[in-house]
C-alpha positions, 0 to 999 in steps of 0.5 A: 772346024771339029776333029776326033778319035777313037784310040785303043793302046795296049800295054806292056812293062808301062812305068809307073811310079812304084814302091818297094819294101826294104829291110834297111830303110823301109818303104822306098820310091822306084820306076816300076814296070806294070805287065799288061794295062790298056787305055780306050780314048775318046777325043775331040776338038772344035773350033768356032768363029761365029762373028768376025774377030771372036774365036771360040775354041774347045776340046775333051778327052775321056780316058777309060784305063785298066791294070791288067796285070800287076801284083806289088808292094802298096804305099802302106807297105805291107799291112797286117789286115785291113786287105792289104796283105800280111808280112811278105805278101804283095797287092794284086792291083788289077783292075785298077786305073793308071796313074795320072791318067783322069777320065775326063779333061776339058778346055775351053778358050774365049778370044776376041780381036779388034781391029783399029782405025791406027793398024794395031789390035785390041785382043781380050780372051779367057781359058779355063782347063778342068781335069777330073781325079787321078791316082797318083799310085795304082790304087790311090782310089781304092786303097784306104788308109789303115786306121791311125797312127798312120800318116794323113787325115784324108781316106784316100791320101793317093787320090787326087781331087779334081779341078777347074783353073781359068786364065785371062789375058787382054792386050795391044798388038802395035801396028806391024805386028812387031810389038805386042804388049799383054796384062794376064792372069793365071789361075785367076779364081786361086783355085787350090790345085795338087799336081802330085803326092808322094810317099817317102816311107812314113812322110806323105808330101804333096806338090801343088799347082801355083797360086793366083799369079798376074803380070805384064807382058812385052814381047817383040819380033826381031827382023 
């Protein structure tokens, strides 16, 4: 089976994680509100069953967003030279992506069942999600750090990189489908992976995905 879509979301005050710039404590974290943005999507889902107990399965999204109108204080607060503005002044970020929002993101799934002579049911399969780079700012892309003593040895400390996890799973679903017993693997490869970056005046943290992790499932179904 295949299914898709085409989409168009238009925007108004969308929140987004924001910055601001005081006298007191310097630059600090806020929800701020974007005027105008827009998203044109594409996507799409398929499945597959090419031989009796093999199912195949995928799906894509491809996201094209824009910042219509939003003019604010950077993460680099306001920075003499370099672009970025002087003392005072805002950033006008229009024409820059969304946050967290990557271009493309891809799944896919492998999963093969059989039948036993006793009732139960051998299972194996396999996943693996990619998603491209995002911004975990309005500008993480296109704004560069200033030169040193700033605070990251990266270019472009708000970009986040893109990546590819894969899961595994294999298993026995005992006869009547009441108990079901699973070894898994999550994150397989131990693909180093960034969930979110953030700055917290002249501190930038970020907060990675897990490691490789395996263990052992057991699962019942209560009549």
């Amino acid at each position: 089976s295949w299914t898709g879509a085409v989409f168009y979301q238009d925007y108004k005050d969308k929140q987004i994680q924001g910055t601001v710039d005081t006298a007191l404590f310097g630059l600090l974290q806020r929800l701020d509100n974007v005027p105008k943005s827009h998203i044109f999507g594409v996507e799409t889902d398929i499945v597959l069953r090419p031989v009796s107990g093999l199912t195949l399965s995928g799906s894509a999204s491809y996201l094209k967003t824009k910042v219509d109108e939003y003019t604010a204080t950077t993460v680099f607060g306001n920075i003499l030279g370099n672009g970025y503005g002087s003392a005072g002044t805002k950033y006008n970020f229009a024409g820059n992506r969304l946050p967290f929002a990557p271009t493309w993101s891809l799944t896919g799934d492998i999963d093969y069942r059989v039948p036993l002579g006793n009732g139960g049911t051998f299972f194996i399969g396999a996943s693996a999600n990619y998603r491209a780079d995002v911004d975990a700012y309005i500008g993480g892309s296109t704004l560069k750090i200033p030169p040193a003593p700033y605070r990251s040895i990266k270019t472009f400390p708000f970009r986040i990189d893109g990546y590819t996890i894969v899961d595994a799973r294999i298993g026995y679903d005992f006869p009547g489908d009441r108990i079901s017993i699973s070894a898994w693997g999550k994150n397989v490869f131990n693909t180093f992976n960034v969930q979110n970056i953030i700055s917290y005046n002249d501190i930038i943290t970020q907060a990675t995905g897990m490691p490789a992790t395996y263990g052992v499932s057991l699962r019942v179904k209560w009549k």
